[in-house]
C-alpha positions as CSV (number, residue, x, y, z in Angstrom):
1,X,-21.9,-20.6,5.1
2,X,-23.8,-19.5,1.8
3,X,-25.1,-16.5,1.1
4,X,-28.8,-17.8,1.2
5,X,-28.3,-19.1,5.0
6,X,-28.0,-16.0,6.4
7,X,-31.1,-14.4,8.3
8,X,-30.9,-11.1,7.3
9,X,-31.0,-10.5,3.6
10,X,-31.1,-7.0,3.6
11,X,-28.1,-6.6,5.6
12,X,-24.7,-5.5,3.5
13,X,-22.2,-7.0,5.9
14,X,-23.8,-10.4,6.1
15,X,-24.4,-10.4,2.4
16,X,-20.5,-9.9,2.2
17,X,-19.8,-12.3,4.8
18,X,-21.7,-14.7,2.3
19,X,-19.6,-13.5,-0.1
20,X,-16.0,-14.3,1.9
21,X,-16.9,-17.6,3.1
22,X,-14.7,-17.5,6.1
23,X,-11.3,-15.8,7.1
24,X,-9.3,-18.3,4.4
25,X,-10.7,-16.5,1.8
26,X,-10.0,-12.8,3.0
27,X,-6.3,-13.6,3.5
28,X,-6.2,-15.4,-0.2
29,X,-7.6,-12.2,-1.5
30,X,-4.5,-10.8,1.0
31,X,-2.1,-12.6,-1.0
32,X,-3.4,-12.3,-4.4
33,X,-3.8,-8.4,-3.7
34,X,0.1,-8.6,-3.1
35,X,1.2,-10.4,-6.1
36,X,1.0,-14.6,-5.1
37,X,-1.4,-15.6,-7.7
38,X,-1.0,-18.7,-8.4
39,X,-2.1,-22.1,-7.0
40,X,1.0,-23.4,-5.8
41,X,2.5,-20.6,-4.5
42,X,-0.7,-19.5,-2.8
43,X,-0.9,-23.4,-0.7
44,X,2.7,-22.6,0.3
45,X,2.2,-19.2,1.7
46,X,-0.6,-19.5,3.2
47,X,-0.3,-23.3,4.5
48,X,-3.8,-24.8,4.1
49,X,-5.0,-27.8,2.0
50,X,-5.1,-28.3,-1.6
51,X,-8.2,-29.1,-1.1
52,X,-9.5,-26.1,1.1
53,X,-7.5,-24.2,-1.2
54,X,-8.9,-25.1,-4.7
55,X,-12.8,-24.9,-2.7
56,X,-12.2,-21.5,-1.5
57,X,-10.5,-19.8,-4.8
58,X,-13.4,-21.7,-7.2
59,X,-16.0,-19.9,-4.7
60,X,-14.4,-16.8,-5.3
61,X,-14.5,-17.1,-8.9
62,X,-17.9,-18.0,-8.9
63,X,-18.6,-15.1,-6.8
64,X,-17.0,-13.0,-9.6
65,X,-14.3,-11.9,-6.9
66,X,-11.5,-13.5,-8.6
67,X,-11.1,-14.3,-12.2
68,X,-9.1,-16.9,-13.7
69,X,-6.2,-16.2,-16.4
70,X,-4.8,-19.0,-18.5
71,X,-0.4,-19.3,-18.3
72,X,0.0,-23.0,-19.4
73,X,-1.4,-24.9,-21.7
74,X,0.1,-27.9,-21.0
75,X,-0.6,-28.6,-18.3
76,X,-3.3,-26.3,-18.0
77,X,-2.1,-23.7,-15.4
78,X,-3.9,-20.3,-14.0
79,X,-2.9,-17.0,-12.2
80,X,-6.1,-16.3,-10.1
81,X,-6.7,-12.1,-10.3
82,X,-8.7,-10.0,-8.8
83,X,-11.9,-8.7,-10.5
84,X,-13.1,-5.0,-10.2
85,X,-15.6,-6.7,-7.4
86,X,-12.3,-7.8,-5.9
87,X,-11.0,-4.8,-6.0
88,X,-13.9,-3.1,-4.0
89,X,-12.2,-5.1,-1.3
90,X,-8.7,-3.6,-0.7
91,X,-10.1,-0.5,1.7
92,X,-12.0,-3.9,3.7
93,X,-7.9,-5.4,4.0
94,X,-6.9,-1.4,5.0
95,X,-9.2,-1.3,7.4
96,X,-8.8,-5.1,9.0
97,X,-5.0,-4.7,9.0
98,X,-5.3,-0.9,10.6
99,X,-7.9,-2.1,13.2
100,X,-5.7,-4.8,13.7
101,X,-2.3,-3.2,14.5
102,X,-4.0,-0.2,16.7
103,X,-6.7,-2.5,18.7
104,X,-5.4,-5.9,18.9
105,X,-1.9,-5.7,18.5
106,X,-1.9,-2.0,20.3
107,X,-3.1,0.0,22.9
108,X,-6.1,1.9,20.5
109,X,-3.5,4.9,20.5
110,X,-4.5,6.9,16.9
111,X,-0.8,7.3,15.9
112,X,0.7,7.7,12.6
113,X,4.8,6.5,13.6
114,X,5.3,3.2,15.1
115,X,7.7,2.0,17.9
116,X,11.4,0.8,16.2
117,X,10.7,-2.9,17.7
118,X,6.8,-2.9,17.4
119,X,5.5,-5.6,15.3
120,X,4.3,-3.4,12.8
121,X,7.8,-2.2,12.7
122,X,9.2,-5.6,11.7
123,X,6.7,-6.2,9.4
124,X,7.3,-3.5,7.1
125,X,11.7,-4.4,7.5
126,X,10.4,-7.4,6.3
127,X,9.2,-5.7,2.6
128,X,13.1,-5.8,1.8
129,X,13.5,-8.7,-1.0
130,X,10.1,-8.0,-1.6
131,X,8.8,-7.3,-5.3
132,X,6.2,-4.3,-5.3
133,X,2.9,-5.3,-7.1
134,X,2.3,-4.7,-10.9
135,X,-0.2,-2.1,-10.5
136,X,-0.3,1.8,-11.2
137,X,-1.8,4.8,-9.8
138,X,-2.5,8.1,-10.8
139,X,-0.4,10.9,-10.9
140,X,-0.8,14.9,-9.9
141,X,-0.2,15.6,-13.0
142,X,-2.7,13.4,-14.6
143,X,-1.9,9.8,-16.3
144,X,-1.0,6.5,-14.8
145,X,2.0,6.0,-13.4
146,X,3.8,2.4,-11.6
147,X,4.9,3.3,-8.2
148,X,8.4,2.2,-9.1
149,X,10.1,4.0,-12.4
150,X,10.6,1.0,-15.0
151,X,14.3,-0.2,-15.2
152,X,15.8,2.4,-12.6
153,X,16.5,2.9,-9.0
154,X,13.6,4.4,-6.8
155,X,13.0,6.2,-4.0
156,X,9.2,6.0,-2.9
157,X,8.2,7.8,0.5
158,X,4.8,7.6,1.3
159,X,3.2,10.8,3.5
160,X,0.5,10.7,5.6
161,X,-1.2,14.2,3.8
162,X,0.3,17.1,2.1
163,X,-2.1,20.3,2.1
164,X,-1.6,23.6,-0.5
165,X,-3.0,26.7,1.9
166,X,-6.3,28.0,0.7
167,X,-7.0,24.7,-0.8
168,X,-7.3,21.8,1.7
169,X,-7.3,22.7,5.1
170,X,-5.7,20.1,7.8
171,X,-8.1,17.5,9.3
172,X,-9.6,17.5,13.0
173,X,-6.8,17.2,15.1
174,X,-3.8,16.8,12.7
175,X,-1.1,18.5,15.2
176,X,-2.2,16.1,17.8
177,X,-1.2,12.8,16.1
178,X,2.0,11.6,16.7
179,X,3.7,11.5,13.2
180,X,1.6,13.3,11.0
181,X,2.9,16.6,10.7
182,X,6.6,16.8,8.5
183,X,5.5,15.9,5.4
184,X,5.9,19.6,3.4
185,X,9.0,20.2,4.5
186,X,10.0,16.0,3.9
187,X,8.6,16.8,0.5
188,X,10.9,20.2,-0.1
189,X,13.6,18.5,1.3
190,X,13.6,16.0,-1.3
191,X,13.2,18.7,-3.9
192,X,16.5,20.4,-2.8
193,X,18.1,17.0,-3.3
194,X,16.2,15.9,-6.3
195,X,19.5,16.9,-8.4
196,X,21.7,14.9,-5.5
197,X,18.9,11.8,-5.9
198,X,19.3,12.0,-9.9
199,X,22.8,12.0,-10.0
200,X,23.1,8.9,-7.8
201,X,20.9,7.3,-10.0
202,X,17.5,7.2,-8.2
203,X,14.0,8.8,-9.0
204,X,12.0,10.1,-6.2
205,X,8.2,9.8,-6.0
206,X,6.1,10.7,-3.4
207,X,2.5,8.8,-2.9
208,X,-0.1,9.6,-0.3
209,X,-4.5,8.4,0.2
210,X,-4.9,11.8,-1.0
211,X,-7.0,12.6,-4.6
212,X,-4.8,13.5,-7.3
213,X,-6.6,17.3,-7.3
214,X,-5.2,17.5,-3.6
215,X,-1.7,16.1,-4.3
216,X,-1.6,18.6,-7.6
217,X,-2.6,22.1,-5.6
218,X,0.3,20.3,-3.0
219,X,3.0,19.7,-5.8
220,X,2.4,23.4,-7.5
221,X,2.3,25.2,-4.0
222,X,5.1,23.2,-3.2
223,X,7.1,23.4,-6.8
224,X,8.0,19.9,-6.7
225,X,10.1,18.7,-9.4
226,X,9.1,15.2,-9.1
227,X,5.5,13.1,-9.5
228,X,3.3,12.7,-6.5
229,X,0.7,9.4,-7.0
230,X,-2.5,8.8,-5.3
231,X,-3.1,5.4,-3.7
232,X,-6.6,6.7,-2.8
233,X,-8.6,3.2,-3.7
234,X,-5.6,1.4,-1.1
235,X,-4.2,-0.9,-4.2
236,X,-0.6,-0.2,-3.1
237,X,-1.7,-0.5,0.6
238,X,-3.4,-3.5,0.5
239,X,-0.9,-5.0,-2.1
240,X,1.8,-4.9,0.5
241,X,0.0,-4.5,3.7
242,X,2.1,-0.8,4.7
243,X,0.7,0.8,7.7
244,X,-1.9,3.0,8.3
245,X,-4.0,5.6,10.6
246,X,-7.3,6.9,10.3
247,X,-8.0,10.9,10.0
248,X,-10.6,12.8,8.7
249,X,-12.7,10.2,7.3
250,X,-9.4,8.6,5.2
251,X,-7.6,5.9,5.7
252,X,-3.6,7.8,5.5
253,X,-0.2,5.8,5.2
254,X,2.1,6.5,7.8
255,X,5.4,8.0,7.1
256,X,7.8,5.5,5.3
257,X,10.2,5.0,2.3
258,X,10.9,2.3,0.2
259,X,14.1,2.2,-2.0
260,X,13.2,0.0,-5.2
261,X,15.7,-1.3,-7.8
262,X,15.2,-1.7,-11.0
263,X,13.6,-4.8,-10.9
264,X,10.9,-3.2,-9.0
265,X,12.1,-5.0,-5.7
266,X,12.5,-3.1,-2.0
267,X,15.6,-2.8,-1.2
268,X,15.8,-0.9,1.9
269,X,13.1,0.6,4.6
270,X,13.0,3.4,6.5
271,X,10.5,3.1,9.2
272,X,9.5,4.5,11.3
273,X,10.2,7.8,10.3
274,X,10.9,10.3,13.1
275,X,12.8,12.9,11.5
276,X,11.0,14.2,7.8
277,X,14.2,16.4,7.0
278,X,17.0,14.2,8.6
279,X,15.5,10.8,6.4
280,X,15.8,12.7,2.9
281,X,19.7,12.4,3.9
282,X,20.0,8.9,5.1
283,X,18.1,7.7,1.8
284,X,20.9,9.5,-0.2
285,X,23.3,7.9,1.5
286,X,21.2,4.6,1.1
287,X,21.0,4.7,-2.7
288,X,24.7,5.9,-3.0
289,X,25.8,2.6,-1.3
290,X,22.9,0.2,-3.6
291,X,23.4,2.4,-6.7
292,X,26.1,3.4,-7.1
């Protein structure tokens, strides 16, 4: 359906439904978000026609949703990239796959763990093997940063929300969602053992939906010795689908770590996460045995 078919033309969402086409199109903007980009590999994935395919991605270009970037010559071959337009749509992917899990797949339950053998479970084991999407976010301390450190060994835990007293207080409920409270003392924890971590041979980084100001007033309260990044646009939620929850108006990851190589591929998961303190000392062991 185009854009001009639709009844109400002052109506964002049907505008934007105009936009999308049909569901095709949201999970190509799925897969692109994650790092498939080009033509072939995108058919494969997602198993629809050549035809359907090359329709649906030339739509999206003209839509100024995806833009096209030249890697062969001969033959003349594209990676298909997301425009700043397409970008506007990761928090739309957030919000589809976190509606998704908790409504469809689940029970409605506002939860930020999961069960060991939910789906959601398996579908973030299933990150290992997985390269993490060239992107970067910005740090506490200010700059850009990628969510893996270039060329070495990373530990990446991701926290639902970290809050400095006086500065952010917790939102509505916090203590009553399963999962969401642990993540100052995961954070200190991993500041005793940042020596430990750095003489295995891993960084540590820790990334949350907070703002960078928040995660700052965290990091000096805190007195961590390592970055904290802020996925608060969704690039690196959307880019490899990682659960979420809903609280206080912001989407929040819930509590997991990723142990990268230097490649920038996951090699080992840890979800979900029911002890903060007891994980720090599981991932140790964990990069000990892949790093060492």
């Amino acid at each position: 359906m185009r854009r001009e078919d639709l009844g109400d033309a002052d109506c964002g969402i049907a505008q934007a439904l105009g936009v999308l086409g049909d569901w095709w199109a949201v999970l190509i903007i799925r897969d692109i978000a994650g790092g498939t980009t080009r033509f072939d590999v995108l058919q494969r994935e997602l198993g629809v026609s050549r035809r359907a395919l090359a329709e649906r991605l030339a739509a999206l270009v003209e839509q100024g949703v995806l833009r096209r970037q030249p890697y062969s010559a001969h033959p003349p071959r594209h990676d298909y990239l997301l425009t700043a337009k397409g970008e506007g749509l990761l928090p739309v992917l957030v919000a589809l796959q976190d509606w998704g899990t908790r409504h469809v797949m689940g029970h409605g339950d506002l939860t930020a763990t999961a069960d060991a053998g939910s789906a959601e479970s398996r579908r973030v084991h299933h990150l290992v093997g997985r390269r993490v999407p060239d992107l970067t976010l910005a740090r506490h301390d200010g700059g850009p940063a990628a969510p893996a450190e270039p060329g070495r060994w990373t530990v990446l835990y991701l926290f639902p929300g970290a809050f400095a007293p006086g500065v952010q207080g917790l939102p509505p409920g916090w203590e009553d969602i399963p999962g969401a409270v642990g993540c100052t003392l995961e954070s200190r924890t991993y500041a005793d053992r940042h020596d430990r971590f750095l003489a295995a041979g891993a960084a540590v980084r820790g990334v949350s939906t907070q703002r960078p100001d928040q995660l700052r007033a965290f990091a000096a309260h805190a007195r961590l010795p390592y970055p904290l990044l802020s996925d608060q646009d969704g690039r690196l939620a959307a880019g490899l689908l990682l659960p979420t929850f809903r609280a206080g108006g912001v989407d929040r990851f819930k509590r997991l770590t990723l142990l990268i190589d230097p490649d920038a591929v996951v090699r080992a998961v840890q979800f979900p996460v029911t002890d903060p303190a007891g994980s720090v000392d599981d991932m140790l062991d964990l990069v000990r045995r892949h790093a060492g």
